[in-house]
C-alpha distance (Angstrom), angle and dihedral (degrees) to the residues before:
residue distance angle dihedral
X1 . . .
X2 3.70 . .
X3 3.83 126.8 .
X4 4.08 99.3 -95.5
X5 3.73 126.1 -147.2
X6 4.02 90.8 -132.9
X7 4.04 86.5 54.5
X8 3.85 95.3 48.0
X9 3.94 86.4 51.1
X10 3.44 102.1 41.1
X11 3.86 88.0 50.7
X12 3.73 96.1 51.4
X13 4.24 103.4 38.4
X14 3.74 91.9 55.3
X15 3.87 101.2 114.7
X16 3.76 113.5 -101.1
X17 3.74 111.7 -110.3
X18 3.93 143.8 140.4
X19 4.07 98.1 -80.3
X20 3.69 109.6 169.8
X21 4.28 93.5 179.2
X22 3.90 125.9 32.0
X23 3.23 121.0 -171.9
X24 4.97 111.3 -158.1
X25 3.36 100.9 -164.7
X26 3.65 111.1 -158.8
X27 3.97 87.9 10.8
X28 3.46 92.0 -179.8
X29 4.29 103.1 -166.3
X30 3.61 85.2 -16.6
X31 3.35 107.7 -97.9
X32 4.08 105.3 150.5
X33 3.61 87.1 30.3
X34 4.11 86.4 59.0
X35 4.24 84.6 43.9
X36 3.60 92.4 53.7
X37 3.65 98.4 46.1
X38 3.74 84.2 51.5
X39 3.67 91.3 50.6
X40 3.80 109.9 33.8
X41 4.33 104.3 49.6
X42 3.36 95.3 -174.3
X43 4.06 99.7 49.1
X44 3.19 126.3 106.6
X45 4.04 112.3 -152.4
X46 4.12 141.5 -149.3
X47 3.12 115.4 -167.3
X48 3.92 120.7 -162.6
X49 3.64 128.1 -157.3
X50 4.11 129.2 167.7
X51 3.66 92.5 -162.2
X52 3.72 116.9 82.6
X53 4.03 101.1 -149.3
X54 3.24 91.2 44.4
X55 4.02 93.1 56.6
X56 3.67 90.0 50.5
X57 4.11 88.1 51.2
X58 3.67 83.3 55.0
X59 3.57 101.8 47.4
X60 3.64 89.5 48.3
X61 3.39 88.5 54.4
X62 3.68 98.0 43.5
X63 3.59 93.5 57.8
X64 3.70 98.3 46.7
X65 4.11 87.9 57.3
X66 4.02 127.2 94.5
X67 4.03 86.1 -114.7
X68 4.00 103.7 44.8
X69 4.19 80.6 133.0
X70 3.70 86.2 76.5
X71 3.32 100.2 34.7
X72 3.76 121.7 104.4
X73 4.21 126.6 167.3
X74 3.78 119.9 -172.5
X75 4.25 124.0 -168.3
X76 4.36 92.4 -138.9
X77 3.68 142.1 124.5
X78 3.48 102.1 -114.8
X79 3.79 88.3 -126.8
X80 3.55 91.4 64.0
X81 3.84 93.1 47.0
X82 3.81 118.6 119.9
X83 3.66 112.3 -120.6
X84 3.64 89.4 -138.6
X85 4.46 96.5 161.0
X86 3.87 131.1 1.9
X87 3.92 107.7 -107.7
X88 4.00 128.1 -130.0
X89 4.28 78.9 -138.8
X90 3.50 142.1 26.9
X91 3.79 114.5 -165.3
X92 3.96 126.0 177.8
X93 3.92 130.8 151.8
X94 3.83 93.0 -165.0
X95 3.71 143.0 -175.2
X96 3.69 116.7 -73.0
X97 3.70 108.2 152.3
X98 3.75 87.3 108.1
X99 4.34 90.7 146.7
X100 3.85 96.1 36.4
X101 3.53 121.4 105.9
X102 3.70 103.6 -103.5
X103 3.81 121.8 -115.7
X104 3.77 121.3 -111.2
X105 3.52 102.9 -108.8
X106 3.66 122.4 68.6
X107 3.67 106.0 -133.0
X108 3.97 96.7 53.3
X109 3.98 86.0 43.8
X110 3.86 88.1 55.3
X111 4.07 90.1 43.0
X112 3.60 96.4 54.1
X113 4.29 106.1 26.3
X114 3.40 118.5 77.7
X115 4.16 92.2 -146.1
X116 4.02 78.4 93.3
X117 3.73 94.9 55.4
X118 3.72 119.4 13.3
X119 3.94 121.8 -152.2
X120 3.47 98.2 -110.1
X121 3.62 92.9 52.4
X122 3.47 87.6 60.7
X123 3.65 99.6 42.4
X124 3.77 84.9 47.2
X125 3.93 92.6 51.9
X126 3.64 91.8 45.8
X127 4.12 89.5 55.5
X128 3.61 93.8 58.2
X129 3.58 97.4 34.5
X130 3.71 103.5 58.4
X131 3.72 136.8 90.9
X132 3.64 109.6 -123.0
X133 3.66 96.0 -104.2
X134 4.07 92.4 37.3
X135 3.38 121.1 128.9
X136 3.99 125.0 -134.5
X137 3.80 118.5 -144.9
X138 3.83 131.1 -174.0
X139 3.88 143.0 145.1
X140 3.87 123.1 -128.5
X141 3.72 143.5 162.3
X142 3.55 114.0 -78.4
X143 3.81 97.2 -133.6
X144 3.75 82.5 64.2
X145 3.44 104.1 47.3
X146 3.36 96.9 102.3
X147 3.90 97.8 58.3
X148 4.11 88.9 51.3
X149 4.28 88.9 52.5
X150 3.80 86.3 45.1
X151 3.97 96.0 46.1
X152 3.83 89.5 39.5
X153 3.39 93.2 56.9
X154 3.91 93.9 52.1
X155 4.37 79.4 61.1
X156 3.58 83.7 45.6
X157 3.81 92.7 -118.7
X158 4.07 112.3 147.7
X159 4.04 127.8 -158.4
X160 3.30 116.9 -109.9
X161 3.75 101.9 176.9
X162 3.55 132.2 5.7
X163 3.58 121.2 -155.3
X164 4.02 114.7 -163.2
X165 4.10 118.0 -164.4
X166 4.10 132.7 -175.6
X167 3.45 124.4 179.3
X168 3.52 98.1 -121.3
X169 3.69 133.3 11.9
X170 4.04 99.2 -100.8
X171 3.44 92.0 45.5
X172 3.86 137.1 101.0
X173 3.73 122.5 -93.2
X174 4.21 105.6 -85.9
X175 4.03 100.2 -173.6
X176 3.76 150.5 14.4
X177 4.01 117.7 -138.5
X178 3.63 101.4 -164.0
X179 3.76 129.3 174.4
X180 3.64 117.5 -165.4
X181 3.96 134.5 -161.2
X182 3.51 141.0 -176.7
X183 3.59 90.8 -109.2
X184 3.78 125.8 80.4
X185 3.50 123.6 -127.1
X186 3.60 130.5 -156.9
X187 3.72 89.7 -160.0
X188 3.62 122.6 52.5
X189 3.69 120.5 -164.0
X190 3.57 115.0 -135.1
X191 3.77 131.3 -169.3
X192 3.80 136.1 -173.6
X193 4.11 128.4 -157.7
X194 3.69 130.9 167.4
X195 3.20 114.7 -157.0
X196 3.38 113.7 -147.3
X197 3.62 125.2 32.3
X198 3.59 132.5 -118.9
X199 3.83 83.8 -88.5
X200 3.46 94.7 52.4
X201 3.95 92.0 -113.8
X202 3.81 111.0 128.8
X203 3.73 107.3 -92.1
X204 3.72 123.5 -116.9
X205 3.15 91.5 -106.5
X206 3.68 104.0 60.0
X207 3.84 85.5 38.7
X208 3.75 87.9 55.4
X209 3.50 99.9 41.5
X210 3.82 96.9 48.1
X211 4.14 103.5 28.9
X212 3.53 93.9 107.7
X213 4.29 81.1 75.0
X214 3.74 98.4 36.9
X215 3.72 114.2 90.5
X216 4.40 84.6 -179.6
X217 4.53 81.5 48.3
């Protein structure tokens, strides 16, 4: 699986904060789960992963990092996971292609559909598996943000900041970062960044935002 510009994002606008257990769900080759262990020195991190090759990219790559100590990678459906501890963060970019044609092989279908993990299995998860204060943080399509508020609410999970990205300045809004608490706000913070500019280049923004994973940044 290749590194993904909603990954690298997702990985480096979560708030910074004293987290001392992550929980990646659907961690793919462990990507954000590699970002947060980079960011977050205390925290501890599970990383969850239904497809089997993919677990064994990111144990690889686990082990061959400076922080493979607090690094873990498990092969589960996240709705057969054990909820075992409530985490400080919850942290999944996951499948959403739910109209797409799906690809021809199985394990990409299963990484990018959500017919392998619904939302409100994840919202559901995320409910049960947070510490009271914990923060949940994910990255969907913007024409279906609406649908995640509204089935987040039902798990009584409440935005706290909403992060909305385009490729390129004159272009539509791609993706919602949202990260959600048990707490209701009556002020949402929202943010915009395009991440390319009208050139094409990557924008400072994104550069600035995310340079702490660039070596070329």
């Amino acid at each position: 699986m290749k590194v993904g510009t909603d990954s690298v994002l997702l990985g480096a606008w979560v708030l910074k904060a004293d987290y001392t257990s992550i929980l990646d769900i659907g961690s793919g080759s462990g990507l954000i789960s590699l970002m947060m262990a980079q960011r977050f020195e205390k925290a501890k991190i599970r990383a969850v992963e239904i497809d089997a090759a993919a677990c064994e990219d990111a144990r690889f790559n686990f082990e061959e990092s400076p922080w493979a100590n607090r690094l873990k990678v498990e092969h589960s459906d996240i709705c057969e996971l054990e909820i075992n501890q409530n985490y400080d963060l919850i942290i999944s970019n996951p499948p959403f292609f739910s109209d797409s044609l799906l690809p021809n092989i199985k394990s990409r279908a299963e990484a990018r559909h959500d017919h392998s993990l619904r939302l409100s299995d994840l919202f559901e998860y995320a409910n049960k598996g947070l510490a009271h204060s914990g923060v949940f943080a994910l990255v969907y399509p913007f024409d279906r943000q609406k649908e995640v508020l509204e089935i987040a609410a039902k798990f009584e999970l409440f935005p706290q900041r909403i992060l909305h990205t385009k490729n390129r300045p004159n272009a539509e809004v791609k993706r919602s970062f949202i990260e959600f608490k048990k707490e209701k706000l009556e002020n949402v913070v929202f943010e915009s960044l395009s991440i390319r500019d009208i050139d094409s280049i990557y924008s400072e923004a994104y550069k600035k935002l995310t340079s702490e994973f660039y070596l070329n940044f």
